[in-house]
C-alpha positions in Angstrom: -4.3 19.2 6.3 -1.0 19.1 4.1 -0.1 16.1 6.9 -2.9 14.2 5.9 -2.5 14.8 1.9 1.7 14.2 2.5 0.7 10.8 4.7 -1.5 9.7 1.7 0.8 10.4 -1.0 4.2 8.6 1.1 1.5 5.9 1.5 0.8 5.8 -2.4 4.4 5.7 -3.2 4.9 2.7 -1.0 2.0 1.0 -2.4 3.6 1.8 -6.1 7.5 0.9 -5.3 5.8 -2.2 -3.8 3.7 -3.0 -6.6 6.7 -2.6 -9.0 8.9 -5.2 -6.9 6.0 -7.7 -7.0 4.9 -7.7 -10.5 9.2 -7.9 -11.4 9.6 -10.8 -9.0 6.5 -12.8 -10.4 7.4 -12.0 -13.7 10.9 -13.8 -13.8 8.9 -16.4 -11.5 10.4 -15.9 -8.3 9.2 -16.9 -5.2 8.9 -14.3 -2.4 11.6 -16.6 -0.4 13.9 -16.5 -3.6 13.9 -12.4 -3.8 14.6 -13.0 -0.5 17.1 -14.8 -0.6 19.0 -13.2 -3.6 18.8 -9.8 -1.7 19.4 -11.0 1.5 16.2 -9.2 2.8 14.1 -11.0 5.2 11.0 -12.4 3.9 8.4 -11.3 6.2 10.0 -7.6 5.8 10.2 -8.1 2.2 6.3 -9.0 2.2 5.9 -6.3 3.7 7.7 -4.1 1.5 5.9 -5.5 -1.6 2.2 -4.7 0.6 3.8 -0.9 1.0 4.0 -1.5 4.6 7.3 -0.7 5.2 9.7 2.5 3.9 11.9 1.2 1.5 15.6 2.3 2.1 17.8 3.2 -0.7 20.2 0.4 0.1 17.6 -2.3 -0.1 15.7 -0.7 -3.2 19.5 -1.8 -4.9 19.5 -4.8 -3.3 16.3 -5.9 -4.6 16.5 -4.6 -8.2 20.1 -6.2 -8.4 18.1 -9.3 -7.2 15.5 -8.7 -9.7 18.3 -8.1 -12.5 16.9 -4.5 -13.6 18.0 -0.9 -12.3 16.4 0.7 -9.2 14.9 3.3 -11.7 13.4 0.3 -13.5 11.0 -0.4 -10.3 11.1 3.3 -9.9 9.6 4.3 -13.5 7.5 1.1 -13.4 5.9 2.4 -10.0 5.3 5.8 -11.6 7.6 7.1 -9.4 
């Protein structure tokens, strides 16, 4: 069972971080393509990302929050994380 609860909290978190990334981006009125651009993240894996589809690596949570022009622990307090 602890699996199942540890599954559903990583998917939570994802969901959050994700969340986080796309209420930043839409609120300096970037396009999904710009933050992809700026971060040099793909944008179908950046959609992706923002949907809480994919893990997040530590490297690319920098490169989007130096894209977004806030800290990673900016998205990270902002996702409740």
């Amino acid at each position: 069972m602890q699996r199942t609860s540890a599954k559903t909290d990583d998917d939570q978190n994802l969901a959050a971080i994700g969340t986080a990334i796309r209420a930043r981006r839409k609120h300096l009125e970037l396009s999904q393509e710009g933050l992809s651009l700026r971060s040099g993240i793909d944008r179908s894996h950046m959609g992706r990302i923002e949907r809480g589809e994919r893990n997040l690596t530590m490297l690319n949570l920098i490169r989007i929050s130096s894209a977004l022009d806030c800290k990673p622990s900016e998205l990270m307090a902002a996702a409740g994380l």
